[in-house]
DSSP file (Angstrom, degrees, kcal/mol; ACC not computed):
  #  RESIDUE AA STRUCTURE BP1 BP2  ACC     N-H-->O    O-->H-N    N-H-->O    O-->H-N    TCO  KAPPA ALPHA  PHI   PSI    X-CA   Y-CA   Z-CA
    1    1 A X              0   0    0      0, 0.0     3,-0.2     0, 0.0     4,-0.2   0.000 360.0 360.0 360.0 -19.6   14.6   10.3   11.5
    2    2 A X    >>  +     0   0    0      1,-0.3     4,-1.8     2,-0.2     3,-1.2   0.854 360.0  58.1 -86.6 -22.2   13.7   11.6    8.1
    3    3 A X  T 34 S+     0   0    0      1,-0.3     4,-0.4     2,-0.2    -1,-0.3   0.477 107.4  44.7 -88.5  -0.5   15.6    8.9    6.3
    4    4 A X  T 34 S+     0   0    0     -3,-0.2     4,-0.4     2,-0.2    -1,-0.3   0.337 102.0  57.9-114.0  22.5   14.1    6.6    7.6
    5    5 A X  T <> S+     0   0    0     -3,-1.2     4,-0.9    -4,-0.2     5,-0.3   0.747 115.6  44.6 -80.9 -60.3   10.7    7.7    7.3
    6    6 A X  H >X>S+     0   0    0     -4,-1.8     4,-2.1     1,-0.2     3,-1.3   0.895 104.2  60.9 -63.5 -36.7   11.5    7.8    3.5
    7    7 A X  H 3>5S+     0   0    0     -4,-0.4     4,-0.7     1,-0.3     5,-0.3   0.857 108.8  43.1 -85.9 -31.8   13.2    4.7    3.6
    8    8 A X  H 345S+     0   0    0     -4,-0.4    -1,-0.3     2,-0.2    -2,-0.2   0.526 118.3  44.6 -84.5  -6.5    9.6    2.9    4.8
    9    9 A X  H <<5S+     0   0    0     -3,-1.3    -2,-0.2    -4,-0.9    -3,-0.2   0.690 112.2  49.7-104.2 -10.6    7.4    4.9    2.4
   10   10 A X  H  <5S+     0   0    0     -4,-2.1    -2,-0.2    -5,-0.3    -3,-0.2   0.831 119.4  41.1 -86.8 -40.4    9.8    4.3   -0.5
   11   11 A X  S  <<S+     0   0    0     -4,-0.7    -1,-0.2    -5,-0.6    -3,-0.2   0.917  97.7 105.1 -70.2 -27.4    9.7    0.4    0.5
   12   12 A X  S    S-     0   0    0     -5,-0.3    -3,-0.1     1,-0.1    -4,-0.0  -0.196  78.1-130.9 -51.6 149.7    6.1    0.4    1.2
   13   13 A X        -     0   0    0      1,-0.0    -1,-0.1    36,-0.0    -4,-0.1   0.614  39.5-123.7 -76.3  10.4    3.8   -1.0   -1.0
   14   14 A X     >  +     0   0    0     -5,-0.1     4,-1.6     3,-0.0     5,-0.1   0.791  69.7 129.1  66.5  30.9    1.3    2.4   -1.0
   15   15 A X  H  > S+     0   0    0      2,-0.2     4,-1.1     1,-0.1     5,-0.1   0.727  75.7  38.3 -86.8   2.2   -1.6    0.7    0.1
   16   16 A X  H  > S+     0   0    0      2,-0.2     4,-2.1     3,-0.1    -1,-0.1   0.780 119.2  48.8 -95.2 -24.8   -2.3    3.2    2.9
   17   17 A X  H  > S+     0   0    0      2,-0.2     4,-0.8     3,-0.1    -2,-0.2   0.981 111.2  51.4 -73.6 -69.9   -1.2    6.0    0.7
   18   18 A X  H  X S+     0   0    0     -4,-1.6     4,-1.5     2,-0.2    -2,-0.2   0.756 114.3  45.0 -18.4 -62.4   -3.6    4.4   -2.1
   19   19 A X  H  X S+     0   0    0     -4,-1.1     4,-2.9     1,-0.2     5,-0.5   0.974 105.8  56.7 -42.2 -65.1   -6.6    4.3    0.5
   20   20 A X  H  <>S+     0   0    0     -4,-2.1     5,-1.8     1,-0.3    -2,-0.2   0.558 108.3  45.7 -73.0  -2.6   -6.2    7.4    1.6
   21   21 A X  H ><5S+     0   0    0     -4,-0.8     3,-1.6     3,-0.2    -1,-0.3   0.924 115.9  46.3 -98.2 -55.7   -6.5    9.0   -2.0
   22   22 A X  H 3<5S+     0   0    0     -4,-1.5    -2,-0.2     1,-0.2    -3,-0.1   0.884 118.8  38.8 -92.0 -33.1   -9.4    7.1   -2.9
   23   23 A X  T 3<5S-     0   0    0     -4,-2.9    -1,-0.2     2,-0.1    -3,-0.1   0.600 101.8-126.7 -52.5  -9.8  -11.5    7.7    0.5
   24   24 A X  T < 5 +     0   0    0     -3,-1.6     2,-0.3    -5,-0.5    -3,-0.2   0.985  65.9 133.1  44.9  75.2  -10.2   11.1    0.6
   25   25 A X      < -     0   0    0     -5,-1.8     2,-1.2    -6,-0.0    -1,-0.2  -0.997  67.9 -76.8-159.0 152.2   -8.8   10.4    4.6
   26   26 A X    >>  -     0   0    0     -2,-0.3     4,-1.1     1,-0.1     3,-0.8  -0.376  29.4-143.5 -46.4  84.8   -5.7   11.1    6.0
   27   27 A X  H >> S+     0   0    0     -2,-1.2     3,-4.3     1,-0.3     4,-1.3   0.710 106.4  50.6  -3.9 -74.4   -2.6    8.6    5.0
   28   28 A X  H 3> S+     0   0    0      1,-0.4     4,-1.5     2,-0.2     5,-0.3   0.903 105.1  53.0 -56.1 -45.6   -1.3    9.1    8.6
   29   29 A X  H <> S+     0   0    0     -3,-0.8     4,-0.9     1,-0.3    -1,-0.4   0.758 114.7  43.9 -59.3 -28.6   -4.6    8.3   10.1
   30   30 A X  H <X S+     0   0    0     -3,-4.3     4,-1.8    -4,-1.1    -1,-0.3   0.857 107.9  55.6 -85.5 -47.8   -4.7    5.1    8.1
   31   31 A X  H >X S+     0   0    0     -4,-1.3     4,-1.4    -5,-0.2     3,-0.5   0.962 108.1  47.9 -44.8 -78.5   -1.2    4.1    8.7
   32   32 A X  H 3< S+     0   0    0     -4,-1.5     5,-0.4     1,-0.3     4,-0.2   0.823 108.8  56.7 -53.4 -76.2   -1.8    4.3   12.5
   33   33 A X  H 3X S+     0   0    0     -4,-0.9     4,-0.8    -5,-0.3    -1,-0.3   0.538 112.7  40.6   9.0 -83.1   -5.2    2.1   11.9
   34   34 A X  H XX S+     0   0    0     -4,-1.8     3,-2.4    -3,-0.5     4,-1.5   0.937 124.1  43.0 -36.3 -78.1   -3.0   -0.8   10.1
   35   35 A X  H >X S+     0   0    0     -4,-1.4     3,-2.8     1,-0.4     4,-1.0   0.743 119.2  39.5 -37.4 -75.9   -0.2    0.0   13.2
   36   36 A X  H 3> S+     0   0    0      1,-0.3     4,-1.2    -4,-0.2    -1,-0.4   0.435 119.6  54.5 -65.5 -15.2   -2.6    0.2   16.3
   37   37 A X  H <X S+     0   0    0     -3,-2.4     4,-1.1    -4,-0.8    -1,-0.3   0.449 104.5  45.5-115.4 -25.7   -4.8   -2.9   14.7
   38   38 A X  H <<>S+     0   0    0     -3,-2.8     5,-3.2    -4,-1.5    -2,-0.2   0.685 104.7  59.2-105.4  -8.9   -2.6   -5.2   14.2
   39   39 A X  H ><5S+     0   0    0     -4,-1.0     3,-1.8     2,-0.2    -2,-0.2   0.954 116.0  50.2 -68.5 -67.3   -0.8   -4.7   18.0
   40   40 A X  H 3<5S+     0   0    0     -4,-1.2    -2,-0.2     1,-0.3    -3,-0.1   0.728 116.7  29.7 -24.6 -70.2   -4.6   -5.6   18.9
   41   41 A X  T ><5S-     0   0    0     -4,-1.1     3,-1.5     3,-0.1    -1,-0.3  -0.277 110.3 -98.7-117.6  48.9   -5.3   -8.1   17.4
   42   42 A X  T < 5S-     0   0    0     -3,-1.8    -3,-0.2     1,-0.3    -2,-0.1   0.861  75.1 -64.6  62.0  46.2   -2.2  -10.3   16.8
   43   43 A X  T > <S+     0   0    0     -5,-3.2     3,-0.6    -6,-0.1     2,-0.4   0.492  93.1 121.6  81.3   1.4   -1.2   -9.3   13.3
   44   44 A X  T <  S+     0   0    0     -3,-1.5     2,-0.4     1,-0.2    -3,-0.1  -0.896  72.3  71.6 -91.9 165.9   -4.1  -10.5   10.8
   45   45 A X  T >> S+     0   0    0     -2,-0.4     4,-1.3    -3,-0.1     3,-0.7  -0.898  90.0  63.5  19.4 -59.1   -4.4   -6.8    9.7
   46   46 A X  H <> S+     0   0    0     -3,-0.6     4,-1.8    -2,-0.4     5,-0.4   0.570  97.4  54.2 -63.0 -15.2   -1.2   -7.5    8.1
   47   47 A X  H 3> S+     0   0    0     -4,-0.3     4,-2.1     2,-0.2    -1,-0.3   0.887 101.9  52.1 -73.5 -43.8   -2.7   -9.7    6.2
   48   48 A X  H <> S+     0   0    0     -3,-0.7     4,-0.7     2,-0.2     5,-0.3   0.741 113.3  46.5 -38.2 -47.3   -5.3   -7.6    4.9
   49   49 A X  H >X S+     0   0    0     -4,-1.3     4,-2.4     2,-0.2     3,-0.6   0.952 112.5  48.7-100.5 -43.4   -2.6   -4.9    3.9
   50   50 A X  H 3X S+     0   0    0     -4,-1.8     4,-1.2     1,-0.3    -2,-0.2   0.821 117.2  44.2 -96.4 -20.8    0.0   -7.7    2.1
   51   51 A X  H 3< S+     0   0    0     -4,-2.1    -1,-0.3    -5,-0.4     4,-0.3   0.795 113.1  49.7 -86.7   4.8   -3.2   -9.2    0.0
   52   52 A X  H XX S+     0   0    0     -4,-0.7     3,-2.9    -3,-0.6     4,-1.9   0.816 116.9  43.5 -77.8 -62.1   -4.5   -5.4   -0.8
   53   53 A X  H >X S+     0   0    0     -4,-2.4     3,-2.4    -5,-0.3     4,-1.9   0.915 108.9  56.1 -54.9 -63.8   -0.6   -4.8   -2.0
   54   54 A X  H 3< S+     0   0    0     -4,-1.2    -1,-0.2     1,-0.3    -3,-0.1   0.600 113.4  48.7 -27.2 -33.7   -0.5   -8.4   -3.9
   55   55 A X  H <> S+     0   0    0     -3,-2.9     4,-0.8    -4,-0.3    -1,-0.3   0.526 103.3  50.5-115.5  18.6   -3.4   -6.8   -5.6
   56   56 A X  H << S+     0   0    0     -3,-2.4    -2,-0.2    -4,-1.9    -3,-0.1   0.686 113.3  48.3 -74.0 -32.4   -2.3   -3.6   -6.5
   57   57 A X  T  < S+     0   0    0     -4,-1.9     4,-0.5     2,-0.2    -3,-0.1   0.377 111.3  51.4 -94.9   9.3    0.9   -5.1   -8.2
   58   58 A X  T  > S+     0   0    0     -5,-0.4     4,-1.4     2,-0.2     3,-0.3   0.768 113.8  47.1-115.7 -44.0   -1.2   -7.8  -10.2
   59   59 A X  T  < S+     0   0    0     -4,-0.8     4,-0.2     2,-0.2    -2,-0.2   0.331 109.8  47.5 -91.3  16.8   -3.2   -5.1  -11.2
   60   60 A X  T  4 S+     0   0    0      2,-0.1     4,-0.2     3,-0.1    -1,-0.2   0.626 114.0  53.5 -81.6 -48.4   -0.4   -2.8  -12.3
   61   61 A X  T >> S+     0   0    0     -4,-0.5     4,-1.4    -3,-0.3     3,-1.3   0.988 106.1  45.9 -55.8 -76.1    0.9   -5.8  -14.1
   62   62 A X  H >X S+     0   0    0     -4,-1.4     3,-4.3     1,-0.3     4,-0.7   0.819 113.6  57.4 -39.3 -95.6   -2.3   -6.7  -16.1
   63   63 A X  H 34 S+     0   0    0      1,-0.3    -1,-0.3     2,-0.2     4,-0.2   0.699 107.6  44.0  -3.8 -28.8   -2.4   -2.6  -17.0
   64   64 A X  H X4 S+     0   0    0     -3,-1.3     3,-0.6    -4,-0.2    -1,-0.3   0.892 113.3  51.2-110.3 -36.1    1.0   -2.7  -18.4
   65   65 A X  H << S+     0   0    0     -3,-4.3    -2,-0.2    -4,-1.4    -3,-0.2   0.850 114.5  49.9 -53.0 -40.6    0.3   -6.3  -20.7
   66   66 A X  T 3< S+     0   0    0     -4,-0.7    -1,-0.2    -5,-0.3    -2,-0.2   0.450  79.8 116.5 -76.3   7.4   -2.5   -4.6  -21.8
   67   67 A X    <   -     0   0    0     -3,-0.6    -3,-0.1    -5,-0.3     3,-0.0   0.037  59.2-146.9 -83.0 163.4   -0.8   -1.5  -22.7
   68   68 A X        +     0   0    0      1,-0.1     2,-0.4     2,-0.1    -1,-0.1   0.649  64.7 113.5-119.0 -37.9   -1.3   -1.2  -26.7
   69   69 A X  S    S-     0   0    0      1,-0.1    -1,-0.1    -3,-0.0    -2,-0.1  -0.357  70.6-122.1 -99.4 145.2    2.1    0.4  -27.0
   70   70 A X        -     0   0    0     -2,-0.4     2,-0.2     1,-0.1    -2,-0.1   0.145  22.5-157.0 -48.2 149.2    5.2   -1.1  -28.7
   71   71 A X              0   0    0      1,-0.1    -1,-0.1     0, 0.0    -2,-0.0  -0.786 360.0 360.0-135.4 159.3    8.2   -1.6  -26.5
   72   72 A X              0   0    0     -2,-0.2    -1,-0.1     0, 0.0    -2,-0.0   0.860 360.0 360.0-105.4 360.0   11.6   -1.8  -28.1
């Protein structure tokens, strides 16, 4: 059970992980949100969570083009 626990946070994109640092709220307590929210209402949640990730790795990207230092 643990390995695959790891195997969905290593795959994840962190955006509940992400939240949960900058609201200062419980990962798990967000994760379940996402889970229980999108059963509800028929998946757009999941949308919400892969365009938050889309822009967490476009703004990881920029961050790292803008980076001053030489690469060899």
């Amino acid at each position: 059970m643990n390995k695959i626990k790891l195997f969905f946070e290593e795959s994840a994109f962190g955006v509940c992980s992400k939240l949960g640092e900058k609201l200062n709220f419980p990962i798990d307590s967000i994760r379940l949100f996402f889970i229980y929210s999108s059963f509800i209402t028929l998946g757009s949640p999941i949308i919400v969570y892969v365009s938050m990730a889309m822009l967490m790795k476009m703004r990881k990207y920029l961050r790292k083009m803008n980076n001053p230092v030489l690469f060899d």
